[in-house]
C-alpha positions in Angstrom: -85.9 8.2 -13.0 -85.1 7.6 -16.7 -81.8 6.7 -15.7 -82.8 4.2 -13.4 -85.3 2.3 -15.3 -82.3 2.7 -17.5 -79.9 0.6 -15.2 -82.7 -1.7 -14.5 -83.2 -2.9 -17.7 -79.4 -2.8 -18.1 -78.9 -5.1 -15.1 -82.2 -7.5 -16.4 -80.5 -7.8 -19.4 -77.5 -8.8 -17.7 -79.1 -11.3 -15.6 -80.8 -13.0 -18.2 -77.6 -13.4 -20.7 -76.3 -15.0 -17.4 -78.8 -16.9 -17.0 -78.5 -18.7 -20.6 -74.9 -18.9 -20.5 -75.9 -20.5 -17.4 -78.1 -22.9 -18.8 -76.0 -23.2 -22.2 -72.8 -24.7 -19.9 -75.0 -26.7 -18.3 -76.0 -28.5 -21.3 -72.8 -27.9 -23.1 -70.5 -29.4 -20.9 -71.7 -32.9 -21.2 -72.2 -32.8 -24.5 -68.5 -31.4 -24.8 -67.7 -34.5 -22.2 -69.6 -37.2 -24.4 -67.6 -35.4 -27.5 -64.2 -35.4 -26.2 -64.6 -39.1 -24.7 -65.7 -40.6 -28.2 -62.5 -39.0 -29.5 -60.6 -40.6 -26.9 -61.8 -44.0 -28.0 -61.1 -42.8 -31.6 -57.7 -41.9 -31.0 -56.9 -45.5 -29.0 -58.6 -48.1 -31.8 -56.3 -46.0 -34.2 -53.1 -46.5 -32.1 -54.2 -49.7 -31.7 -54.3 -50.3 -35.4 -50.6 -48.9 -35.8 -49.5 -51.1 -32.8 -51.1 -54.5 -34.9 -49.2 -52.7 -38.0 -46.1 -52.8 -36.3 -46.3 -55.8 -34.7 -47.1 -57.7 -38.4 -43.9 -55.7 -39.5 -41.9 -57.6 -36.8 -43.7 -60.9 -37.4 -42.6 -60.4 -41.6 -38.8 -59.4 -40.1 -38.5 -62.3 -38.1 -39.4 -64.3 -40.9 -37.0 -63.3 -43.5 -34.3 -63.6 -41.0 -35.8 -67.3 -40.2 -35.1 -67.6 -44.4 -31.7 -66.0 -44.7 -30.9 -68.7 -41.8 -32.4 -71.8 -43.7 -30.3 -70.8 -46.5 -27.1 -69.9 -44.8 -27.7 -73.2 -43.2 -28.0 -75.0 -46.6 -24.9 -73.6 -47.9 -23.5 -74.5 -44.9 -24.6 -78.1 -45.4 -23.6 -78.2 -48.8 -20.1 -77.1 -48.6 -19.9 -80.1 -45.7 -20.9 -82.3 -48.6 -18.5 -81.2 -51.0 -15.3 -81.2 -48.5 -16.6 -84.5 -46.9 -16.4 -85.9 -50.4 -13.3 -85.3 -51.5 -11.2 -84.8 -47.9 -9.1 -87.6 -48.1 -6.5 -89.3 -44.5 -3.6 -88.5 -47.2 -4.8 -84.7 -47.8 -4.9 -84.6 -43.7 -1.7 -86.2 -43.3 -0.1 -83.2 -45.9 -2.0 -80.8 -43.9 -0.9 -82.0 -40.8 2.8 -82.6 -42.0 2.6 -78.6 -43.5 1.3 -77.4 -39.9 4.3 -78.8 -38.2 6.9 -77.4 -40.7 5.4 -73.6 -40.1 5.6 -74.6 -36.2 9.4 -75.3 -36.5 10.2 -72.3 -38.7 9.0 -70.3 -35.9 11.2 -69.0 -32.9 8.8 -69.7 -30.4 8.3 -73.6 -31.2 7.8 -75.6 -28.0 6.0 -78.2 -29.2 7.7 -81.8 -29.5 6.4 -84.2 -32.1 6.5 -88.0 -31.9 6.1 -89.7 -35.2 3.5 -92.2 -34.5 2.2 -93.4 -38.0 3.8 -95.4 -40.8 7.0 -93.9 -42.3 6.6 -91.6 -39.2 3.8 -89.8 -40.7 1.4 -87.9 -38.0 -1.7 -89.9 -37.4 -4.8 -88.7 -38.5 -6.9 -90.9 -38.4 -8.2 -93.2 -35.4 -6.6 -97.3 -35.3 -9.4 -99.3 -34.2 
């Protein structure tokens, strides 16, 4: 009899633990829901932040390539300036005259010249 009010106790025992873990998931779970979902958020307005990050990185790139362009583009510009000033019709007639020279030095010259210009000189520049 000892031994059964023994068990008995043993198996009350029992169901009442089971009956709080019971009760303790029931309320633990939705907490542990309501926990893990304001991590979630957590977690996607800090990715979010690294994605705004990188995209200000690619805005800065973009820019300084925009800025070595403008200044390739002004030394472009002014070395135009410079070789507009002081290209000359006689400096392109000597160029022109050199060109044909190296042409019919080499073997495979096909190309026939007609002298066209004063004193036979290539033309360089347009009659009007």
């Amino acid at each position: 009899m000892k031994n059964e009010k023994g068990q008995s106790a043993i198996m009350i025992l029992i169901a009442l633990v089971a009956v709080v873990l019971l009760v303790g998931v029931m309320f633990a779970l939705p907490m542990f829901g309501r926990y893990q979902t304001l991590q979630n958020e957590k977690n996607l307005v800090q990715v979010n932040e690294i994605r705004i990050q990188q995209q200000e990185q690619l805005i800065q790139v973009e820019k300084q390539k925009a800025e070595i362009r403008i200044v390739e583009a002004g030394g472009i510009a002014e070395s135009q300036r410079i070789i507009n000033a002081t290209l000359t019709d006689k400096y392109l007639q000597h160029e022109a005259i050199q060109s044909q020279e190296k042409l019919a030095d080499s073997p495979n010259h096909t190309t026939v010249y007609i002298p066209s210009g004063q004193n036979g000189l290539p033309l360089v520049k347009t009659v009007d």
